[in-house]
C-alpha positions as CSV (number, residue, x, y, z in Angstrom):
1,X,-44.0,1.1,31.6
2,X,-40.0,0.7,32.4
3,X,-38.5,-1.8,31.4
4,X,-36.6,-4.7,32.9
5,X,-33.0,-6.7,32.6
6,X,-34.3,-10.0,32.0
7,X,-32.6,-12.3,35.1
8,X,-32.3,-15.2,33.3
9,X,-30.9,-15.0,29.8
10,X,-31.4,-17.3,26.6
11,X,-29.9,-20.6,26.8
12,X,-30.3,-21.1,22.9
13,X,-30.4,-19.0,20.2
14,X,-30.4,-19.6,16.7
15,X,-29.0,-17.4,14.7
16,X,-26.9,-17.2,11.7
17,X,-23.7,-14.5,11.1
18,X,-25.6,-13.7,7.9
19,X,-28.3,-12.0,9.2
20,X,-26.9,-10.3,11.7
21,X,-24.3,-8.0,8.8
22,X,-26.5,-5.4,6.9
23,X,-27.4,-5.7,3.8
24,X,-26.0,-2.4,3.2
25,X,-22.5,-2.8,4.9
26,X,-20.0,-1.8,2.7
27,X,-18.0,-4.9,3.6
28,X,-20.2,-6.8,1.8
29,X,-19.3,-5.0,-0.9
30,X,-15.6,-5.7,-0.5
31,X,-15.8,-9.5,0.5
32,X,-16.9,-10.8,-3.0
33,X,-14.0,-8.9,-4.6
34,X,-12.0,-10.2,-2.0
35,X,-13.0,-14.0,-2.3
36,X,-12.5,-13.6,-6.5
37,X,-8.9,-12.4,-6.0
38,X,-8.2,-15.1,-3.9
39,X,-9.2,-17.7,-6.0
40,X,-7.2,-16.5,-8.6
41,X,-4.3,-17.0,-6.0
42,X,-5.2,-20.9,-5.5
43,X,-1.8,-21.7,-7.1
44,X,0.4,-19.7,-5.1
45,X,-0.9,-21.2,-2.0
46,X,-0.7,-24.9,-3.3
47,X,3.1,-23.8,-3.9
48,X,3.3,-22.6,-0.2
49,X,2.5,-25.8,1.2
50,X,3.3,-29.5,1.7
51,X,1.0,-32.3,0.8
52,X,1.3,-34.0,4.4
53,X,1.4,-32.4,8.1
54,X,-1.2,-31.0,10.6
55,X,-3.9,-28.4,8.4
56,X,-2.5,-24.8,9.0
57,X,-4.8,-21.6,9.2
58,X,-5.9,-20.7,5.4
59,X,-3.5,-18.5,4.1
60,X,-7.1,-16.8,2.9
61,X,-8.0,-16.1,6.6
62,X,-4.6,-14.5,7.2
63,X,-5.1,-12.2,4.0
64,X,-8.4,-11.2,4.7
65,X,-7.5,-10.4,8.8
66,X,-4.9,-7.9,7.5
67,X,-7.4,-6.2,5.1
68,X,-9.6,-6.0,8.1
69,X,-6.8,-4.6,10.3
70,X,-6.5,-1.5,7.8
71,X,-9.9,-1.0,7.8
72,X,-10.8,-0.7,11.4
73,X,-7.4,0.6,12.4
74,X,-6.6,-2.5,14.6
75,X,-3.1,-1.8,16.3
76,X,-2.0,-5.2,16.6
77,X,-2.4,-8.5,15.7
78,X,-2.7,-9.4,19.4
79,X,-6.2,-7.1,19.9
80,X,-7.5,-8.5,16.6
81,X,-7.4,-11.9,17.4
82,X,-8.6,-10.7,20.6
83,X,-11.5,-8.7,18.6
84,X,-12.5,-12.2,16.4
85,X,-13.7,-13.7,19.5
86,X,-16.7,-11.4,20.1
87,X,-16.8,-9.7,16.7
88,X,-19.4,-11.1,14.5
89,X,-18.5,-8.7,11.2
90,X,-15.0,-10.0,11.4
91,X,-16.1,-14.0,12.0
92,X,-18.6,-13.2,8.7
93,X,-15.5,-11.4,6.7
94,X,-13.3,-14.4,7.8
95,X,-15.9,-17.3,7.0
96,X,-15.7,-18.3,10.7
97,X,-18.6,-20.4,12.5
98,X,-20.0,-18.6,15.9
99,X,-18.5,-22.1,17.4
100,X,-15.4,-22.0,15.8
101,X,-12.6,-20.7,18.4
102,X,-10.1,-17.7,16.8
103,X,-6.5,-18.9,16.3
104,X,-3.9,-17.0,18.0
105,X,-1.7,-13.9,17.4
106,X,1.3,-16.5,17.0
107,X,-0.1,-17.5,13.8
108,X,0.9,-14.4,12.0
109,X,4.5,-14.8,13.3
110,X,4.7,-18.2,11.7
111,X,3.1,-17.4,8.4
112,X,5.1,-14.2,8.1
113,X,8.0,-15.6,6.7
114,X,6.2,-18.2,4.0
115,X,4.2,-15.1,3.0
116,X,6.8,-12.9,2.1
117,X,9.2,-16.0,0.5
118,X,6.3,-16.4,-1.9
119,X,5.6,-12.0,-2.1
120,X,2.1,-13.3,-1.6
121,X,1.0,-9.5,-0.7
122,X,2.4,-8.4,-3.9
123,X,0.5,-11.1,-5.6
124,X,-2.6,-10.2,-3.8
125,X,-2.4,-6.3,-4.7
126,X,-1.4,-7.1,-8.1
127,X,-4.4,-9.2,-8.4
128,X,-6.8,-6.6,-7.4
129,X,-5.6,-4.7,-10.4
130,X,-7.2,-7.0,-12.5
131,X,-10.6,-6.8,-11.7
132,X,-12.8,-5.5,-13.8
133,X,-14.8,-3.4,-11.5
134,X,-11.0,-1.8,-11.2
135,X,-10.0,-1.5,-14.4
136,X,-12.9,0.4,-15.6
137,X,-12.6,3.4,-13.1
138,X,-9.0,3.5,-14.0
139,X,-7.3,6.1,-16.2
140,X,-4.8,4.3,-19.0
141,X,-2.9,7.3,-19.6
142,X,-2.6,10.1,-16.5
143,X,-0.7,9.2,-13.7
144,X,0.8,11.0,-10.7
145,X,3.5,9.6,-8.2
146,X,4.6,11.1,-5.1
147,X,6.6,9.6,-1.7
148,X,6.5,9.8,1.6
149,X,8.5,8.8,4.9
150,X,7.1,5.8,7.3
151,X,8.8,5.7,10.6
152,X,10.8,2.4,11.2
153,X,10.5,0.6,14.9
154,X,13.6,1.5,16.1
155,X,14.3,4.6,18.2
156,X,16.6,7.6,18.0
157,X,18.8,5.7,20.3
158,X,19.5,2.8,18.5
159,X,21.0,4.3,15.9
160,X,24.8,3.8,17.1
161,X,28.4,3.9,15.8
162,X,28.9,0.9,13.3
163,X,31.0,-1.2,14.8
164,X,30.4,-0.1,18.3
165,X,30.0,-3.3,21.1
166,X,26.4,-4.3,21.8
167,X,25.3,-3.1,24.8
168,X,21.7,-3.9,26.8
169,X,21.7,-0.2,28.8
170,X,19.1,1.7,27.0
171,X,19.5,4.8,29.4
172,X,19.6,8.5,28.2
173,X,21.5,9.7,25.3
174,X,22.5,12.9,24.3
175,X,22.8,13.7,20.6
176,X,23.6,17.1,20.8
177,X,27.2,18.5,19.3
178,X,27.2,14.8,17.7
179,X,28.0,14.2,14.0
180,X,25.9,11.5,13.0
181,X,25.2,10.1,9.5
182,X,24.2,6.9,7.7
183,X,27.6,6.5,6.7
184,X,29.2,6.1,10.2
185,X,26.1,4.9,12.0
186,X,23.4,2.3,11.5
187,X,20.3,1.5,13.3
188,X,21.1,-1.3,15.9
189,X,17.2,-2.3,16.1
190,X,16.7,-2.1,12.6
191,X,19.7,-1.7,10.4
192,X,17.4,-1.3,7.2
193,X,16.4,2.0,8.4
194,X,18.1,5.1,7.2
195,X,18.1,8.4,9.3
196,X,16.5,11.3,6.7
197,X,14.1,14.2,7.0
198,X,11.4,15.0,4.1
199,X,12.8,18.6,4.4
200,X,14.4,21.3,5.9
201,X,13.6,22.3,9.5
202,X,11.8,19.0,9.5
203,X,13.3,16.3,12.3
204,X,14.9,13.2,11.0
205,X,14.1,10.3,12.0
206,X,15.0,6.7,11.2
207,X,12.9,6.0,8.2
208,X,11.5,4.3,5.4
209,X,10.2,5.7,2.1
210,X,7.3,4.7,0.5
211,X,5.8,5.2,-3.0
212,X,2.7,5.3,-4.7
213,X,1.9,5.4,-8.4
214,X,-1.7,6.7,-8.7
215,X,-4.1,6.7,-11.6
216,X,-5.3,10.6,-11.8
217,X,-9.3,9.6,-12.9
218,X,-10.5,8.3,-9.4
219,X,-7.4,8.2,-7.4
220,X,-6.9,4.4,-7.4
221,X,-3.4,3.2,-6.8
222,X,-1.8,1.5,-9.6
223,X,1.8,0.5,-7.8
224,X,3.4,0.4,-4.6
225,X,6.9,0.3,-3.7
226,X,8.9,0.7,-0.4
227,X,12.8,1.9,-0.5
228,X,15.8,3.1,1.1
229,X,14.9,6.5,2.8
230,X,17.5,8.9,0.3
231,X,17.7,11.8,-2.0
232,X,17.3,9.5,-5.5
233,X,14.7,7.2,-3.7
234,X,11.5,9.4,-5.2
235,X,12.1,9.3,-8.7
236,X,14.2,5.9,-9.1
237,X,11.0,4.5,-7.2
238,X,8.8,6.3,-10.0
239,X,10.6,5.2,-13.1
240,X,11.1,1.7,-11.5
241,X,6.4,1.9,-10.9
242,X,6.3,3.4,-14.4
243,X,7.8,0.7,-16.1
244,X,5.8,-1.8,-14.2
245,X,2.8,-0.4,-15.1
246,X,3.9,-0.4,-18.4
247,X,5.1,-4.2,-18.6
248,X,1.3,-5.0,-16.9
249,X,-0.5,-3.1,-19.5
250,X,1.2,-4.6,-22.3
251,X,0.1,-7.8,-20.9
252,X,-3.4,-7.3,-20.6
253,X,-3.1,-6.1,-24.5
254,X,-2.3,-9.6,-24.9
255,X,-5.4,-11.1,-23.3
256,X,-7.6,-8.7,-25.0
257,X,-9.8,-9.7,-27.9
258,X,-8.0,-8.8,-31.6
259,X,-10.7,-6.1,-31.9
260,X,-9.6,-4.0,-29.5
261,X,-6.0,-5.3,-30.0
262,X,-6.2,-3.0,-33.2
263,X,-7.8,-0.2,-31.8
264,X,-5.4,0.1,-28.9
265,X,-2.5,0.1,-32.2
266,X,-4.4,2.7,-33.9
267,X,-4.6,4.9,-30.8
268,X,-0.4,4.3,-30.5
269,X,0.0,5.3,-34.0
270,X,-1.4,8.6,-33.9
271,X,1.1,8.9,-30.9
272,X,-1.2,9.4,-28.0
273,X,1.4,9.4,-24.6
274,X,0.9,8.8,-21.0
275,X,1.2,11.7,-18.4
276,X,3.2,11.5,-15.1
277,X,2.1,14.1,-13.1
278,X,4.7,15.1,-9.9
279,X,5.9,17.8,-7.3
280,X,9.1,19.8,-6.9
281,X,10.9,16.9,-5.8
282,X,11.1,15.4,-9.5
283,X,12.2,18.4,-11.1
284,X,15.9,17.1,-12.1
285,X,17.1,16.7,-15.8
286,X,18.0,13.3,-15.6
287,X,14.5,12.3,-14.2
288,X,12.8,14.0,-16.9
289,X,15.0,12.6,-19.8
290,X,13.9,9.3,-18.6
291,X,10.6,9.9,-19.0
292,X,10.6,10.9,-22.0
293,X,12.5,8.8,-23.2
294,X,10.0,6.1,-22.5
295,X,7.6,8.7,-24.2
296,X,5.4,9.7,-20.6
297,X,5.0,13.7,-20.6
298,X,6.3,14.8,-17.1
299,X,3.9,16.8,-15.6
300,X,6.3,17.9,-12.9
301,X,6.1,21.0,-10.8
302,X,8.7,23.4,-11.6
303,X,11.5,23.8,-9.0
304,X,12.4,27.4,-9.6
305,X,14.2,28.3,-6.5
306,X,17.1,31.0,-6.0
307,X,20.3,30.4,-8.3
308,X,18.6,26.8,-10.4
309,X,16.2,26.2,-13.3
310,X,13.8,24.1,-14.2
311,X,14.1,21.2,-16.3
312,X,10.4,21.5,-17.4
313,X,10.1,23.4,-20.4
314,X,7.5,26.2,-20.7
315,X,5.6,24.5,-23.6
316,X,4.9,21.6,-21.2
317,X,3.3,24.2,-18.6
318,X,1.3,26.3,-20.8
319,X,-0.6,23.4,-22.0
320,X,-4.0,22.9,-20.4
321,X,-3.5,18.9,-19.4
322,X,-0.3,20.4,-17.3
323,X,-2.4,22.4,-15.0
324,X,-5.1,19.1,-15.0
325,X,-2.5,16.7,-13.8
326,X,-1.1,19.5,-11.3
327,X,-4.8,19.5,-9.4
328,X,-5.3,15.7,-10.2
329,X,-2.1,14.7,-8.1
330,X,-3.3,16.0,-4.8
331,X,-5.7,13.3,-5.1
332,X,-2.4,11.3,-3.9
333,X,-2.2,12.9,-0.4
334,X,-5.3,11.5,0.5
335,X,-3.8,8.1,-0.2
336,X,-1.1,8.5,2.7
337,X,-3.5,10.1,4.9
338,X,-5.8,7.0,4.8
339,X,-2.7,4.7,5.0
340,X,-1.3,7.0,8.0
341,X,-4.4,7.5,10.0
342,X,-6.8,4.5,9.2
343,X,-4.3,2.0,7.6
344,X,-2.0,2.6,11.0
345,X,1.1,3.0,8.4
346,X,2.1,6.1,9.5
347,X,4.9,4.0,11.6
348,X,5.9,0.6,10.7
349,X,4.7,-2.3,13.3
350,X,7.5,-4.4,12.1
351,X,11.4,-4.8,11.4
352,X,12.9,-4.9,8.2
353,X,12.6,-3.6,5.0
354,X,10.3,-6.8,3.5
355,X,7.8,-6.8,6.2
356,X,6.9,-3.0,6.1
357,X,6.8,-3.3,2.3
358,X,4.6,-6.4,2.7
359,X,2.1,-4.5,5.2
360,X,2.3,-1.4,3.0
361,X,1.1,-3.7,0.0
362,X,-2.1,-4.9,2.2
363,X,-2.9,-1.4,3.6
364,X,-2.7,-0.1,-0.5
365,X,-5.0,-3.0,-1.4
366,X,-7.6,-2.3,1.5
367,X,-7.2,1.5,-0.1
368,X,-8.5,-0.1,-3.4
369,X,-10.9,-2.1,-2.4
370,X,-12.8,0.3,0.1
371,X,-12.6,3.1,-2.6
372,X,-13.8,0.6,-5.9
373,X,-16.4,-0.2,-3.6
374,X,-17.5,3.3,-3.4
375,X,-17.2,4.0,-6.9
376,X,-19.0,1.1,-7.6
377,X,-22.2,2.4,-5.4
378,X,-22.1,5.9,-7.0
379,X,-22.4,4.2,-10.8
380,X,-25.6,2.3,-9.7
């Protein structure tokens, strides 16, 4: 028998967001991990805010609505606040009431600037490092680094004669037969922004360059970091991660029980070293003296071209962890092209070097969370 629209529709229904997420969603997965980490940033909030005034929008809400933006690949904050009107699985993520109206889109424009005083992003992806659940899928000696360009918001047009008088006709401009260089130019919609190409025969384009440090077990990132779009970027970037990660470590030796305090001294002492696994781009003398100076192996790739030599010995690539870390760090291009194509970081949404770094710190962190909680379901 065929069916029928009913005319006259429910005038009450009771329902709770709860039951209408799966049980098997792999947000819920994500949100526990998520609410821990916050909690752990309780005092970073308290120092954001004054003890009198109208209540603002949790800074939790605003943390966990730019996790969800990286997820779903929500262009703007406009269309998700938009989206958390009639979108259940966000109002659940969010800890939102079905009668409780969505704040708007201006709310992010007013919280950016408190956010990124306090680097609560880095906080927040820093935090995620310490979870458990993370820590035990991570590697504590193999790593890989690698870099990659993210578009700035400014066209090829801005970028105009320093100095030059403002002007509001953005008509056509022709850059052909023109000489123009970071040095004499500067981007007049975002002068952060550097014009650079990856490499040759590639276009350039006004640019930032970001930087991940990545873990070569599972592919988890272990640091982030947004720069200057130059030559040196890459592996002043790396060195910069490395001793990070480095610092953080020998912290967490410090929380540790004595037990394993010991064993972690036994393991130094018969000289075990960390690997840093890395393409062509690294291949420079000075890079590799400073890794070994601070006793990492450098599993580079040897830059062998026409006329120059390698500054990786042949010892170092004849020995079978070389040729481990030289398939393990692919595993890192699959980082930028979730943070390009999912993440929407491919170009940046904002001006300035501090905000793309901050949304590049939340798009990493969705990365981590969405692939622990995947890890976590194949170990159970």
């Amino acid at each position: 028998m065929r069916g029928k629209t009913p005319e006259q529709p429910s005038m009450l229904a009771l329902v709770s967001i709860e039951s209408m997420v799966p049980a098997d969603h792999p947000l819920r997965g994500i949100r526990p991990l998520v609410q821990r980490v916050l909690h752990e940033l309780d005092p970073v909030f308290e120092r954001m805010y004054t003890d009198w005034g109208r209540p603002s929008v949790p800074p939790e809400r605003l943390l966990k609505a730019m996790l969800l933006m990286s997820l779903y690949s929500v262009r703007s904050e406009r269309q998700f606040c938009e989206q958390l009107g009639y979108n259940m699985l966000f109002r659940w993520f969010l800890d939102m009431d079905l009668t409780e109206r969505p704040f708007d889109a201006s709310v992010f424009s007013k919280n950016r600037e408190r956010l990124l005083e306090h680097d609560v992003a880095r906080h927040f992806f820093d935090a995620i490092l310490e979870l458990d659940e993370l820590r035990r899928h991570m590697s504590s000696d193999h790593f890989s680094v690698d870099g990659t360009l993210i578009e700035a918001w400014a066209s090829a047009k801005s970028f105009r004669p320093k100095g030059e008088e403002e002007s509001d006709n953005n008509g056509f401009a022709d850059f052909k037969g023109t000489q123009r260089s970071n040095d004499t130019h500067e981007s007049t919609t975002d002068p952060e922004s550097r014009l650079f190409r990856k490499g040759r025969g590639r276009e350039a384009k006004l640019s930032y360059m970001a930087h991940v440090l990545m873990e070569n077990r599972n592919g988890l990132i272990q640091d982030f970091e947004l720069t200057e779009a130059n030559g040196k970027a890459e592996r002043e970037a790396a060195l910069a991660m490395v001793d990070r990660e480095r610092e953080r470590r020998a912290r967490q030796r410090k929380k540790t029980r004595r037990k394993q305090r010991k064993a972690s001294q036994r393991t130094n002492q018969k000289g075990r070293r960390l690997t840093l696994a890395a393409d062509k781009g690294y291949d420079t003398r000075d890079f590799v003296r400073a890794c070994r100076e601070r006793r990492i192996t450098p599993h580079v790739a040897q830059n062998q071209h026409v006329g120059r030599s390698s500054a990786i010995d042949n010892r170092t690539v004849h020995h079978p962890g070389y040729r481990v870390s030289s398939r393990a760090r692919l595993l890192i291009e699959k980082i930028f092209g979730w943070a390009k194509t999912i993440g929407g970081y491919r170009r940046s949404r904002f001006r300035g070097r501090g905000r793309t770094r901050a949304a590049g710190l939340m798009v990493m962190s969705a990365f981590n969370l969405l692939r622990i909680s995947k890890l976590t379901i194949k170990t159970t």
